[in-house]
C-alpha positions as a Markdown table, in Angstrom:
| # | Residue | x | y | z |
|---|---|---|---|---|
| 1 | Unk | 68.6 | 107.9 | 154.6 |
| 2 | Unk | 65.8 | 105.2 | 154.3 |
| 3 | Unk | 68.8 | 102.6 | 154.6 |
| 4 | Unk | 69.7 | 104.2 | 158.1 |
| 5 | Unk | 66.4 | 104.4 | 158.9 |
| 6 | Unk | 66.1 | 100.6 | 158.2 |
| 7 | Unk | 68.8 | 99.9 | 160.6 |
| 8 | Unk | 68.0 | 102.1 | 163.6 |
| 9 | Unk | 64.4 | 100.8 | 163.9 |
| 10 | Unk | 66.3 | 96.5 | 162.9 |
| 11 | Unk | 64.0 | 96.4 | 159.8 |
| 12 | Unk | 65.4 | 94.9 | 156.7 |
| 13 | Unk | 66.0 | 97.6 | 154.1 |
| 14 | Unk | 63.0 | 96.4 | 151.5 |
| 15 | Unk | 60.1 | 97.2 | 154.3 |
| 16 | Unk | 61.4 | 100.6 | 154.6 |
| 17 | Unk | 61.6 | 101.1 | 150.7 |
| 18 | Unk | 58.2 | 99.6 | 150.4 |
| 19 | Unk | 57.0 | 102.2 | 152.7 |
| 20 | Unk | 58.3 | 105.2 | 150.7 |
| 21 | Unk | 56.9 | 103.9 | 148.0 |
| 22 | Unk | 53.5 | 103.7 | 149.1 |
| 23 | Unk | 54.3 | 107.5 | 150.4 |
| 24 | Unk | 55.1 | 108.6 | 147.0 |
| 25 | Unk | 52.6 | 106.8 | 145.4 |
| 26 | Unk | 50.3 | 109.1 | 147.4 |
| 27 | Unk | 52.1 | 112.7 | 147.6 |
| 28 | Unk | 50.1 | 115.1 | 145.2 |
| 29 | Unk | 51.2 | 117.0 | 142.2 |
| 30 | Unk | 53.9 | 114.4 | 141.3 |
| 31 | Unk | 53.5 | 113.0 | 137.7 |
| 32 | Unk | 52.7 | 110.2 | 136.6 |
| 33 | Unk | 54.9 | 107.7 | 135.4 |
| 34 | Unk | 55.0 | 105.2 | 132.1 |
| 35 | Unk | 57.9 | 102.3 | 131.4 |
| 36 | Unk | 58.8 | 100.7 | 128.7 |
| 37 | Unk | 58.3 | 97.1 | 130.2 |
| 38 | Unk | 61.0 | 95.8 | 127.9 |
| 39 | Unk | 63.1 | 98.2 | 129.4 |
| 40 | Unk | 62.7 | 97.8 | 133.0 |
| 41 | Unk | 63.4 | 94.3 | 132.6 |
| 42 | Unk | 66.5 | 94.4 | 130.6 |
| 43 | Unk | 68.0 | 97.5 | 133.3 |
| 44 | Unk | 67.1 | 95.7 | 136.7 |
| 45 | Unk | 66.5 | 91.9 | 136.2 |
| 46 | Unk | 69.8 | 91.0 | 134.7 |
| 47 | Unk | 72.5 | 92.5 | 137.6 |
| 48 | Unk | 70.3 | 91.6 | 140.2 |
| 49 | Unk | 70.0 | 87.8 | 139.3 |
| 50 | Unk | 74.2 | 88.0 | 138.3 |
| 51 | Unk | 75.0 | 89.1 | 141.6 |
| 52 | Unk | 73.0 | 86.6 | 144.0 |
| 53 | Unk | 74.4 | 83.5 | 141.9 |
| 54 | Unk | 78.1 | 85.3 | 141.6 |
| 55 | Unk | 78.1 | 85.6 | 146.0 |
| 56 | Unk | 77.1 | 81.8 | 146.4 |
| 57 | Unk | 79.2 | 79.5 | 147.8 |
| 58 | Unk | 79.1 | 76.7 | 145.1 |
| 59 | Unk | 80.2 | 73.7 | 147.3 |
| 60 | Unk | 77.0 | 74.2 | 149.4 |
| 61 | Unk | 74.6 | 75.0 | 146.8 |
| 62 | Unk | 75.4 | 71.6 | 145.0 |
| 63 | Unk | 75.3 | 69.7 | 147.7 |
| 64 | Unk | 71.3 | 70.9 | 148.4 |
| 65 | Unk | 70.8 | 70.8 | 145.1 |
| 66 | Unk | 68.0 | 68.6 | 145.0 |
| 67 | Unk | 66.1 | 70.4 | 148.1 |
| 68 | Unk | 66.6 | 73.4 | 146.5 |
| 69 | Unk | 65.3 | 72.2 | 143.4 |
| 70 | Unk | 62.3 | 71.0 | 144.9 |
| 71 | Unk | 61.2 | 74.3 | 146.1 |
| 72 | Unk | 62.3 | 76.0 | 143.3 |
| 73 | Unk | 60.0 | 74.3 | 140.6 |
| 74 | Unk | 57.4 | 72.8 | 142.8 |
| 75 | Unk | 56.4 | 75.3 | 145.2 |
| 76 | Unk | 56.3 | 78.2 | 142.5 |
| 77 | Unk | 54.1 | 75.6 | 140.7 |
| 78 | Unk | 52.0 | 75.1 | 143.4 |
| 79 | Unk | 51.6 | 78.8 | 144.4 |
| 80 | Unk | 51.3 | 79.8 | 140.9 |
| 81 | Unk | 48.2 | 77.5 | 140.3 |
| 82 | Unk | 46.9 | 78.2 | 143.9 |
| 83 | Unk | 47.2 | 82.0 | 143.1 |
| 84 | Unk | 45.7 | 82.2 | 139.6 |
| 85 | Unk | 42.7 | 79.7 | 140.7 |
| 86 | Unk | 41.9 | 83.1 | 143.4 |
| 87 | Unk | 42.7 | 85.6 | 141.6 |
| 88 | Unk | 40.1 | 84.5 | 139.2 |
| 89 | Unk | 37.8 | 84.0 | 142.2 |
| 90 | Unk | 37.8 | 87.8 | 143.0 |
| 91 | Unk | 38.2 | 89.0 | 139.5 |
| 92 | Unk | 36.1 | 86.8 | 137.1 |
| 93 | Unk | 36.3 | 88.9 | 133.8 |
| 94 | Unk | 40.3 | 88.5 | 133.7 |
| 95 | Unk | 41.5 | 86.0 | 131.2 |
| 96 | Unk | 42.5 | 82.4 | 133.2 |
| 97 | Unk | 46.6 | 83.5 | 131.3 |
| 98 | Unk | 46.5 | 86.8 | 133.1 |
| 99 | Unk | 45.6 | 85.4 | 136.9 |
| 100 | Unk | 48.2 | 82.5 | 135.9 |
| 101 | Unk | 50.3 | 85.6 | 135.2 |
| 102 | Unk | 49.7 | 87.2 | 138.8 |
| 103 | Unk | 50.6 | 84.3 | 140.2 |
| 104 | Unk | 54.0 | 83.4 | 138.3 |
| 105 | Unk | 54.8 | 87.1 | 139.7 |
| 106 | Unk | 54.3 | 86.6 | 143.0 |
| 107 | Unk | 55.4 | 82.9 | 143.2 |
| 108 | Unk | 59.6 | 83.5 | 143.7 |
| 109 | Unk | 60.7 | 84.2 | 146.7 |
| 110 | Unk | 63.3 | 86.9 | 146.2 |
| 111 | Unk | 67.0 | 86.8 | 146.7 |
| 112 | Unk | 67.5 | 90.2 | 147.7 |
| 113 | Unk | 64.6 | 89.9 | 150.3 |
| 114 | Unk | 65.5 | 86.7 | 151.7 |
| 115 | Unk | 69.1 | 87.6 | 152.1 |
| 116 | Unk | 68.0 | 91.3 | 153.8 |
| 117 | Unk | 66.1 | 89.0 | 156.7 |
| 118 | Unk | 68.6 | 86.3 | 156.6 |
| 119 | Unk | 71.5 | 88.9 | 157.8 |
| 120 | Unk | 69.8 | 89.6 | 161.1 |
| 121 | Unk | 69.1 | 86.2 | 162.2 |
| 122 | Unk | 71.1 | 83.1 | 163.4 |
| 123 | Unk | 69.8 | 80.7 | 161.8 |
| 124 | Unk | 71.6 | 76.9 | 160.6 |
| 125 | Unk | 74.1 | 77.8 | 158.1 |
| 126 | Unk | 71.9 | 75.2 | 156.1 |
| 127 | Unk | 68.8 | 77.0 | 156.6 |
| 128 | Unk | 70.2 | 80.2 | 154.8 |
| 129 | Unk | 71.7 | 78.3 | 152.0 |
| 130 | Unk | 68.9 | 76.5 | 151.1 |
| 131 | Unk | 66.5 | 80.0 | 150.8 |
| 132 | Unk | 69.3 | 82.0 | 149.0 |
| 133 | Unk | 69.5 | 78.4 | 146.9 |
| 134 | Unk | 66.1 | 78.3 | 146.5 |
| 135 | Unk | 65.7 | 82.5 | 145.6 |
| 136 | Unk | 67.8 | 82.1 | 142.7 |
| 137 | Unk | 66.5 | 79.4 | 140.9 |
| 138 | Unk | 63.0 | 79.9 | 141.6 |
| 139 | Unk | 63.5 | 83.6 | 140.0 |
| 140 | Unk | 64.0 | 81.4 | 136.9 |
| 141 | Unk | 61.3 | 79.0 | 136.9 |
| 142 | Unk | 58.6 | 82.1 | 138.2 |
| 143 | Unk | 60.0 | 83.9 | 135.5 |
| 144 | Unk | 59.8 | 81.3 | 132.5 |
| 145 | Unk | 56.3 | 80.5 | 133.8 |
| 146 | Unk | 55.6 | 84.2 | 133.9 |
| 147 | Unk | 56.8 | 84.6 | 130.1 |
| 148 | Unk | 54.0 | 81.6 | 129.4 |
| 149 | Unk | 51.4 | 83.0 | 131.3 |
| 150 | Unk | 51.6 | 87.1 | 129.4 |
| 151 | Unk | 51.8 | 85.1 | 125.7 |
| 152 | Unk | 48.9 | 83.3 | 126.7 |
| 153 | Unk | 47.1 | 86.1 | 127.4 |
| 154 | Unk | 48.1 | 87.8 | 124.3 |
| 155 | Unk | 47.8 | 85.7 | 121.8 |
| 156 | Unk | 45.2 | 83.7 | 123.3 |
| 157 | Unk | 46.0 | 80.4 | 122.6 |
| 158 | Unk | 47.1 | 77.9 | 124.9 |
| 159 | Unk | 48.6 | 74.2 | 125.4 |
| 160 | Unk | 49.7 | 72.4 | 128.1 |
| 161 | Unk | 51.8 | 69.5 | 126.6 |
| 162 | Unk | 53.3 | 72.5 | 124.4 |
| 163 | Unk | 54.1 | 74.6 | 127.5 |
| 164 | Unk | 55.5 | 71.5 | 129.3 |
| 165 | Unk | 57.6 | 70.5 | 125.9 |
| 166 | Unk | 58.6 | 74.7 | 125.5 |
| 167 | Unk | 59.5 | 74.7 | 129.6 |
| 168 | Unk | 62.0 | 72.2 | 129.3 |
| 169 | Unk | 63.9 | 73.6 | 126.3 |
| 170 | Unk | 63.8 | 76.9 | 127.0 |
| 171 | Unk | 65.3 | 76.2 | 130.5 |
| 172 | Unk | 67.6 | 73.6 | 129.4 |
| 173 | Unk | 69.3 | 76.1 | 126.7 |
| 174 | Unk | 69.3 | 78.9 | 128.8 |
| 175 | Unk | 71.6 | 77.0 | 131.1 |
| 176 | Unk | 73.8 | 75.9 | 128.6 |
| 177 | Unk | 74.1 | 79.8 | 127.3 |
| 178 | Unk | 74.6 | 80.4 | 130.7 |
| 179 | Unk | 77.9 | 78.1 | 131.2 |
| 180 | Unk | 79.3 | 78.6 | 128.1 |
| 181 | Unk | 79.3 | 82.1 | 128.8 |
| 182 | Unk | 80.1 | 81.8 | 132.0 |
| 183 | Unk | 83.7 | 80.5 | 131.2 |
| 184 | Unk | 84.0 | 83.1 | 128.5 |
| 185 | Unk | 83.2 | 85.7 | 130.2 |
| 186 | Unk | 85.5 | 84.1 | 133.7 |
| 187 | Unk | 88.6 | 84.1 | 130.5 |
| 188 | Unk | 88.2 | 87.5 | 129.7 |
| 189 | Unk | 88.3 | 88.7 | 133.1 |
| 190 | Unk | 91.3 | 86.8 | 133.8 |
| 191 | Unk | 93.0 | 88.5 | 130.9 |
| 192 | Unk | 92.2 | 92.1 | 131.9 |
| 193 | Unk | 94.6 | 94.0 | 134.4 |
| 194 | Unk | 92.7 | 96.7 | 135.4 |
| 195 | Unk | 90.4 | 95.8 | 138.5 |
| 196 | Unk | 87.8 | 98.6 | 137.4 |
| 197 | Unk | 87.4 | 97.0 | 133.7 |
| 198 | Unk | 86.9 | 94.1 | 135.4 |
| 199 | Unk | 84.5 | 95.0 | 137.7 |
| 200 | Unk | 82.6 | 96.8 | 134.4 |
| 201 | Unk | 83.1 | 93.0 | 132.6 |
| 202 | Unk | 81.3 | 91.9 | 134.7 |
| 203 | Unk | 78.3 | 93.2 | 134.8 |
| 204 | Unk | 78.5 | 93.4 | 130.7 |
| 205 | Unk | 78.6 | 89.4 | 131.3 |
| 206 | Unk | 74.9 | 90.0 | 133.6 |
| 207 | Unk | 73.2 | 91.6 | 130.1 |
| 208 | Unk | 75.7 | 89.9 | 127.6 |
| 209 | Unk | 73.8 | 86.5 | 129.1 |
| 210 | Unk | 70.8 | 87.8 | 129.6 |
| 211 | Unk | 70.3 | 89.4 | 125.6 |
| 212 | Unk | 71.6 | 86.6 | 124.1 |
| 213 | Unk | 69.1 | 83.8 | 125.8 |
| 214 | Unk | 66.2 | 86.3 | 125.2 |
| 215 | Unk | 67.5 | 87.2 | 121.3 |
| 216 | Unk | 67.8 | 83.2 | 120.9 |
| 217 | Unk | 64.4 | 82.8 | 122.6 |
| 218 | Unk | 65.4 | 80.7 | 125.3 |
| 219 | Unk | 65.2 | 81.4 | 129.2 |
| 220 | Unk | 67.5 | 84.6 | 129.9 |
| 221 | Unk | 66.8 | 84.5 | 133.1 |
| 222 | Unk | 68.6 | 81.2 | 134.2 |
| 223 | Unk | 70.9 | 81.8 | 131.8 |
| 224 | Unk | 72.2 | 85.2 | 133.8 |
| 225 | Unk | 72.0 | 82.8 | 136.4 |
| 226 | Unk | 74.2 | 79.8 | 135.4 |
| 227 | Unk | 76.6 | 82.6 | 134.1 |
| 228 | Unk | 77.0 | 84.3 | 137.6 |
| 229 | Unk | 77.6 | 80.7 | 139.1 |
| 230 | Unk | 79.8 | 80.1 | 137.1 |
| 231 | Unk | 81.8 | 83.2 | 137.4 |
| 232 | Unk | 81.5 | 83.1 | 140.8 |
| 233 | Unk | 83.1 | 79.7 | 140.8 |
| 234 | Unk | 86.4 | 80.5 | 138.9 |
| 235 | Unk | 86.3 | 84.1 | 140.7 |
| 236 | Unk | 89.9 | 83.3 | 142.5 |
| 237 | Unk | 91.1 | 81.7 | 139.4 |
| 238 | Unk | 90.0 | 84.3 | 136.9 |
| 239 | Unk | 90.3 | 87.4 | 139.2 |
| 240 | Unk | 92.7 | 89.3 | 141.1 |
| 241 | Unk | 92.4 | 90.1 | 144.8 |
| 242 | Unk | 92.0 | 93.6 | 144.4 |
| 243 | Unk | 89.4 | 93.1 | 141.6 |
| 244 | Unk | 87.8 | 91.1 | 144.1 |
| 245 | Unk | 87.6 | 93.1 | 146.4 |
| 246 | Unk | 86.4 | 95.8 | 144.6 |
| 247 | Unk | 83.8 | 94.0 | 142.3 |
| 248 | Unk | 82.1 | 93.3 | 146.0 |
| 249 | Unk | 82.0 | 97.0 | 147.0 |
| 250 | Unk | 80.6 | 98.0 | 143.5 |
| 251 | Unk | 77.9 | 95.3 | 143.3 |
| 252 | Unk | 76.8 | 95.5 | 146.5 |
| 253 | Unk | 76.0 | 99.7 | 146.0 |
| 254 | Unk | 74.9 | 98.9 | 142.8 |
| 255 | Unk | 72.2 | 96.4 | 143.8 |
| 256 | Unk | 71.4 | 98.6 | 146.8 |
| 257 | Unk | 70.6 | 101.3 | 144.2 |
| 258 | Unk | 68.4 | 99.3 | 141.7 |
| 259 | Unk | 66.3 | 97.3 | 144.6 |
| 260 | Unk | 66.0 | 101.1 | 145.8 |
| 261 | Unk | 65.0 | 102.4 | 142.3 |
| 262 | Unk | 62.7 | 99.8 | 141.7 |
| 263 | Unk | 60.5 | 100.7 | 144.5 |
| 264 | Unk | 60.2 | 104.3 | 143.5 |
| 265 | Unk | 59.4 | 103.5 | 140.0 |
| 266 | Unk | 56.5 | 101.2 | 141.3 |
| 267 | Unk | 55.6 | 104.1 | 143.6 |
| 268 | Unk | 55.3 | 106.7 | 140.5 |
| 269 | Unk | 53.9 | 103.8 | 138.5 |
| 270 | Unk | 51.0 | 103.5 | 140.9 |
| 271 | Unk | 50.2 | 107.0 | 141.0 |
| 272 | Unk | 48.5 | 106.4 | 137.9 |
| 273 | Unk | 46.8 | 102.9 | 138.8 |
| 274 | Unk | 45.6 | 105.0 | 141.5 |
| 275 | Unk | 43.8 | 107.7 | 139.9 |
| 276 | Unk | 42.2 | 105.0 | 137.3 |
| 277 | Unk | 40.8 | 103.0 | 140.3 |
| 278 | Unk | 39.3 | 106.5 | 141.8 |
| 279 | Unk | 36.5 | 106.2 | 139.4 |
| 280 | Unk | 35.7 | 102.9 | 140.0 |
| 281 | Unk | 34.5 | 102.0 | 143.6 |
| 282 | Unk | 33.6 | 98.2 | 143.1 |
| 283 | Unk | 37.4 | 97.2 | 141.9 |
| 284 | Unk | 38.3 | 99.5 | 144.8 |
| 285 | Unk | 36.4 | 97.9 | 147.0 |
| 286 | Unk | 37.3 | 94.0 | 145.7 |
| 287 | Unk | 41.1 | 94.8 | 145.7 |
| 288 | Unk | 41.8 | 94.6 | 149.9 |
| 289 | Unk | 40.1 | 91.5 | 150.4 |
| 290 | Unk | 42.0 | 89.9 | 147.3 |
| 291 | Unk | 45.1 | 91.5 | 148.0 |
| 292 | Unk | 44.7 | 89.7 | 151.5 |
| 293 | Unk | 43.6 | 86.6 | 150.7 |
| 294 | Unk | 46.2 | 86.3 | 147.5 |
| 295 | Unk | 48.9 | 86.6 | 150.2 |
| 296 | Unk | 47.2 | 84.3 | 152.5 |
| 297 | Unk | 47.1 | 81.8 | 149.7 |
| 298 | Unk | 50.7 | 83.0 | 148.8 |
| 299 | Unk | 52.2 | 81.8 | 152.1 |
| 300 | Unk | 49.8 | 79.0 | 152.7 |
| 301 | Unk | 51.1 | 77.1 | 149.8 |
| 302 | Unk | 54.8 | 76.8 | 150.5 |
| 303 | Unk | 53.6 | 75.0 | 154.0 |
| 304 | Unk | 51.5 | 72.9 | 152.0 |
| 305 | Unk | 54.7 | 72.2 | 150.0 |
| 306 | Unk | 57.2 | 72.3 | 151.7 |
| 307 | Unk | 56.7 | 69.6 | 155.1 |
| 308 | Unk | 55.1 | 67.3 | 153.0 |
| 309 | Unk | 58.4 | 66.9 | 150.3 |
| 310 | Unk | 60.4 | 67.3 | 153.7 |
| 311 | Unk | 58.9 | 64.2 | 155.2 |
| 312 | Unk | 57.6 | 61.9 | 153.1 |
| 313 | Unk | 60.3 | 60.7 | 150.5 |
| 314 | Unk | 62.7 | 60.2 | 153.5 |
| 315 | Unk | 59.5 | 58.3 | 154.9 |
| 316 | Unk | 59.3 | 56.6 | 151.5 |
| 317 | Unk | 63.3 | 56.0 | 150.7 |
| 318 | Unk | 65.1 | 54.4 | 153.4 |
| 319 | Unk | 68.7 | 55.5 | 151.4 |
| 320 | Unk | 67.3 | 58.9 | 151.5 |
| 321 | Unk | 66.6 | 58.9 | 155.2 |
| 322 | Unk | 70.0 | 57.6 | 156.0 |
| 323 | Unk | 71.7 | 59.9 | 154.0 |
| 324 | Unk | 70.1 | 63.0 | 155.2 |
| 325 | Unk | 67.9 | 62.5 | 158.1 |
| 326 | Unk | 64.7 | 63.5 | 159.0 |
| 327 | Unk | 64.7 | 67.5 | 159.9 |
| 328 | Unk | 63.8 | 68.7 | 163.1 |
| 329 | Unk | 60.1 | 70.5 | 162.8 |
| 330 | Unk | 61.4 | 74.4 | 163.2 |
| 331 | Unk | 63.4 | 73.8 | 160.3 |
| 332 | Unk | 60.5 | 73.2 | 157.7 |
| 333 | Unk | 58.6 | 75.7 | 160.0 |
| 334 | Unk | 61.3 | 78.4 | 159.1 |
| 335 | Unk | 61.7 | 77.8 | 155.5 |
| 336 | Unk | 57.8 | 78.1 | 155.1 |
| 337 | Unk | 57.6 | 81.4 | 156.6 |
| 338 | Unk | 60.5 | 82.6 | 155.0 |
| 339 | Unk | 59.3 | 82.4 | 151.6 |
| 340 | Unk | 59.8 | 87.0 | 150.7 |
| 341 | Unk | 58.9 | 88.5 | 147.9 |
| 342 | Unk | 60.8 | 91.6 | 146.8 |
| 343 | Unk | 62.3 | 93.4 | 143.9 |
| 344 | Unk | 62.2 | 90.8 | 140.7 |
| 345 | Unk | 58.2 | 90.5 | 141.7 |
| 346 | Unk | 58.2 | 94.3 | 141.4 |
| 347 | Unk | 60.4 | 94.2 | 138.7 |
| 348 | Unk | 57.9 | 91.8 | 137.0 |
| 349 | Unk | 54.8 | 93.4 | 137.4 |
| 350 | Unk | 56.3 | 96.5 | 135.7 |
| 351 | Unk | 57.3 | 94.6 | 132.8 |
| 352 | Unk | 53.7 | 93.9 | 131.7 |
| 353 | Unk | 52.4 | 95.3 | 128.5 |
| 354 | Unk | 50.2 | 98.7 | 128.9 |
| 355 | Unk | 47.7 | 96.9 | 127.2 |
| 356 | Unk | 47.4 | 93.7 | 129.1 |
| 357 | Unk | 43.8 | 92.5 | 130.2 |
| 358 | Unk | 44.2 | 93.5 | 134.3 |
| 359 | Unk | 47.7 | 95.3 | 134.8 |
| 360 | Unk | 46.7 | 97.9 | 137.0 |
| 361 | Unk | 45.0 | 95.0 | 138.7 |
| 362 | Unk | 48.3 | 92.8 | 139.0 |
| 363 | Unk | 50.3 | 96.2 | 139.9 |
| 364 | Unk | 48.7 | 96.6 | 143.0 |
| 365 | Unk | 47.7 | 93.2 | 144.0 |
| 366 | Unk | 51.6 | 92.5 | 143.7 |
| 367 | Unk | 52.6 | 96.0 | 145.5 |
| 368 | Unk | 50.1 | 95.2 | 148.2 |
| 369 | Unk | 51.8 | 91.7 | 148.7 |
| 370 | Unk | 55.1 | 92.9 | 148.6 |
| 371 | Unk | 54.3 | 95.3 | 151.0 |
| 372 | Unk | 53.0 | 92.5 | 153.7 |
| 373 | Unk | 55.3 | 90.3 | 153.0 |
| 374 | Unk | 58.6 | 91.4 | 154.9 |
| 375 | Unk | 58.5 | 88.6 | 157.3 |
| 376 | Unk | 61.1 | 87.8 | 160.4 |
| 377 | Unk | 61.2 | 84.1 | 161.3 |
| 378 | Unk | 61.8 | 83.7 | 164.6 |
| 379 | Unk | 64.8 | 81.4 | 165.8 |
| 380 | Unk | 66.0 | 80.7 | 169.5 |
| 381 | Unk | 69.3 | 80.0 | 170.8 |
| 382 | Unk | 69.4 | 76.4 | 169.5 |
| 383 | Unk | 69.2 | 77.6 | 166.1 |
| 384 | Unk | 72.9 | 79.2 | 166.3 |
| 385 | Unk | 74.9 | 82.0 | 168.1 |
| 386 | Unk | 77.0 | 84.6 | 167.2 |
| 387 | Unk | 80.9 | 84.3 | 168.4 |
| 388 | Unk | 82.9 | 87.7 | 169.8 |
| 389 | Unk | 83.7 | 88.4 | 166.4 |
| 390 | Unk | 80.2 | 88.5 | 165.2 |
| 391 | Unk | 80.5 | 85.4 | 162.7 |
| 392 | Unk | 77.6 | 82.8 | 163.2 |
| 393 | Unk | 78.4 | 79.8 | 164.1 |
| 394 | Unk | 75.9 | 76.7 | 163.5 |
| 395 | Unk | 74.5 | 75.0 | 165.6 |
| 396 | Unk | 74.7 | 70.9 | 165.7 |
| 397 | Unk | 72.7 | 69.4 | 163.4 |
């Protein structure tokens, strides 16, 4: 029903689902609602990364590889400094790890988001694989940084040149994990005849990768990711048509489902951040003004990141600017605005320990910016068109 609403009023899905949440965060008499945070991020994180890496088009994302690494490491940096430095601003007494924490959550721009907006726009075919590109990685690197920022907090203790020197190898083995399950998992499929054990291979492969990075301490999130890449790559090779077929029906309800089922859970979770806050006006009172300037700061850091890495080593490599000339201004315009937060943020946020120094805190700072953050970029004619058919087709670059 909220999906229909969605359409008939041209919103994406998320907005609406952000919206019912707040609702049922607020309807009286329902109870209150505790996770297990190991839990909710084993369930939702795993098939949600598998299936935006598994529906991108390889050739594409290699080819932008380095752009989309760009924004995918530096502009979660960025905004993950930017957003801890404010966070500790407005809320002093929280530990330096837990704003860092805050701001590794809301840092990634989300996949599921992204791709929601991206659906009702014609924008340059480049435009959309660069932000999908971008919404995968970045998942990883928010997420790794995220894992950093809550041990930190726990334990403590600190060290940069440790975190840099942990960084690398956790992301480095968690892509290898990744690929070398990837073809596994893309042999087994191949073998199996029946296009419903397939599709349930598959997402055994999104948690297979996913438990086995984590058990071996290494990043499980880019590991899910590399392993959907790959199996998205050798999908015609290793799968039928009909398992095709319907392993794109299945995953795109299932995914529907979780995003949806994430929202409520946050809702019921907040029920109870609610009635803690109820006590205590001068948190209450602090929370709109950071909530509001967090996202200002949020969305004012990818500018700050992105035109000046889209301008300046093309200005400073003349190969470079041959290559792949300079951009017109909309399309660094775009991509900074485009930057959503969804579902993994959510997903985060619920994963903290009860006992972490400011979770009720990070709940609703991240609900709040979740909630605002449903932007539509707007594109004109010379940005592309749709043909009779419906398909978009690009304008010249």
């Amino acid at each position: 029903m909220l999906d229909t609403v969605a359409r008939r009023l041209r919103l994406p899905s998320a907005s609406v689902l952000v919206l019912a949440g707040i609702v049922l965060a607020l309807v009286p008499g329902l109870p209150e609602v505790e996770f297990d945070p190991d839990f909710v991020m084993v369930l939702f994180l795993p098939p949600l990364l598998l299936s935006g890496a598994y529906f991108t088009v390889w050739p594409d994302f290699r080819a932008n590889l380095r752009i989309i690494l760009q924004l995918a490491v530096g502009a979660v940096v960025l905004t993950t400094l930017l957003v801890g430095v404010v966070t500790h601003v407005f809320f002093p007494a929280l530990p330096w790890a837990a704003c860092f924490a805050l701001g590794a959550i809301v840092s990634p721009p989300d996949a599921v988001a992204a791709r929601a907006v991206l659906d009702h726009l014609n924008v340059p075919p480049r435009i959309a694989v660069l932000l999908e590109g971008e919404s995968l990685i970045n998942d990883a690197s928010g997420l790794v940084l995220f894992r950093f920022a809550v041990a930190a907090a726990l334990t403590g203790a600190f060290s940069a040149e440790a975190a840099a020197a942990s960084f690398v190898y956790v992301s480095a083995a968690g892509v290898g994990i990744g690929l070398a399950l990837g073809w596994i998992c893309a042999f087994v499929a191949g073998r199996l005849t029946d296009a419903r054990l397939t599709v349930v291979w598959t997402f055994l492969s999104a948690w297979a990768a996913y438990l086995l990075a984590d058990r071996l301490h290494v990043s499980g999130v880019l590991s899910t990711v590399a392993c959907g890449l790959v199996l998205g790559r050798l999908q015609h090779k290793a799968l039928s048509a009909a398992s095709r077929v319907q392993a794109l029906a299945v995953w795109s309800v299932v995914t529907f489902v979780m995003e949806a089922l994430v929202f409520v859970l946050v809702g019921l979770a907040l029920r109870g951040v609610l009635h803690r806050f109820g006590s205590d006006w001068g948190i209450v009172r602090t929370l709109a003004p950071a909530a509001v300037t967090i996202f200002a700061v949020m969305v004012l850091a990818r500018f700050a990141w992105i035109f000046p890495t889209a301008y300046i080593p093309r200005a400073l490599i003349p190969s470079l600017r041959a290559r792949d000339p300079y951009p017109p201004l909309a399309v660094p315009l775009v991509m900074s605005w485009a930057g959503m937060r969804g579902v993994v943020s959510l997903a985060a946020a619920l994963s903290l320990p009860e006992h972490f120094p400011g979770r009720d805190i990070i709940l609703f700072v991240t609900f709040c910016v979740v909630a605002s953050d449903h932007r539509r970029p707007r594109t004109d004619a010379r940005s592309g068109r749709e043909d009779a058919g419906g398909q978009r087709v690009p304008a010249p670059r």
